[in-house]
C-alpha positions in Angstrom: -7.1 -17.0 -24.0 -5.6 -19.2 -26.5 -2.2 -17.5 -28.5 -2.7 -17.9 -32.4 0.9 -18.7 -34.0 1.8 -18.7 -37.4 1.8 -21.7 -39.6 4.1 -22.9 -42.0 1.4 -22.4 -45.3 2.7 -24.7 -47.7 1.1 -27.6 -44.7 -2.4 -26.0 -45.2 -5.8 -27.1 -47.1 -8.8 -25.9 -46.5 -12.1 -28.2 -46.1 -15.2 -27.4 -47.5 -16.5 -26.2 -43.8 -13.1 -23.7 -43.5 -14.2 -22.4 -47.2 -17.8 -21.8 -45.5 -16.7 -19.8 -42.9 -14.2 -17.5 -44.8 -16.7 -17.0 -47.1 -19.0 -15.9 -44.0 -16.6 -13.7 -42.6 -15.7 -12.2 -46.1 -19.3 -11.3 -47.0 -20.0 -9.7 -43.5 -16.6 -7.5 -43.0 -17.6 -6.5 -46.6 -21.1 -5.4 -46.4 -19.9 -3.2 -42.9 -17.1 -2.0 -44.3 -19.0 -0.9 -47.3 -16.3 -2.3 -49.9 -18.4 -4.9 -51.6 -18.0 -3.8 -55.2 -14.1 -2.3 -54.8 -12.0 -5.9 -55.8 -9.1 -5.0 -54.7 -10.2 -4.1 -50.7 -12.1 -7.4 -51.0 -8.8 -9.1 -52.2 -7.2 -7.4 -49.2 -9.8 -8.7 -46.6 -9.2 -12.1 -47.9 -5.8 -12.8 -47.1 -6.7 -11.2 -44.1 -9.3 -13.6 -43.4 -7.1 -16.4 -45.1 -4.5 -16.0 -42.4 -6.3 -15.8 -39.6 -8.2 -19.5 -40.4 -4.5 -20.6 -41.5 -3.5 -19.5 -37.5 -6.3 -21.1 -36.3 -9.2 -18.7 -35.9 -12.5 -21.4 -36.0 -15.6 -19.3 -35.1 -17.3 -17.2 -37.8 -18.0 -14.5 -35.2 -14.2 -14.4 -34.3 -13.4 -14.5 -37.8 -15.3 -11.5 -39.0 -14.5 -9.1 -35.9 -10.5 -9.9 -36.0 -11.3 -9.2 -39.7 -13.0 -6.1 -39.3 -10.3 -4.3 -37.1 -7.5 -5.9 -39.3 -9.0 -5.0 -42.1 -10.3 -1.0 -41.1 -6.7 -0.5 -38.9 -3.7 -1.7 -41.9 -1.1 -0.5 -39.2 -1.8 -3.5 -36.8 0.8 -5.8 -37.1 1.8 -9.6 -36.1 2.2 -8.3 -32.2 -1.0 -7.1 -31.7 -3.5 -8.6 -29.5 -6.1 -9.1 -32.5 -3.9 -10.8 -34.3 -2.0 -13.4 -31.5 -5.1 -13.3 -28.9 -7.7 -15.6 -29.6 -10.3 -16.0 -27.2 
């Protein structure tokens, strides 16, 4: 189990691949979360899924289920396993 750390953000730039696989997860958490039409849940899940690439998160599958449970439990913070375990 690999920790996830936070990153200093003004060091980051996304490749075309990284911009894939955001969009991946973004489109996936939602469709199941049934927020596709509401922009400003969408907004929400995509600094979700912005930070979790920026600490390191590679796998799409990873992506969208640390996503998901960020995304439909607000109250997890920067000490919980979803966040700073990475598998």
């Amino acid at each position: 189990m690999n920790s996830v750390k936070p990153v200093d953000t003004r060091e980051i730039s996304f490749t075309p691949e990284d911009l894939r696989l955001c969009n991946a997860a973004l489109k996936a958490v939602s469709r199941a979360s049934n927020v596709e039409k509401d922009a400003l849940a969408v907004s929400r899940l995509a600094l979700v899924i912005i930070e979790l690439r920026k600490r390191g998160v590679q796998d799409v599958e990873q992506l969208t289920s640390l996503a998901g449970e960020i995304f439909e439990n607000p109250g997890l913070n920067d000490d919980s396993p979803a966040i700073n375990d990475v598998s």
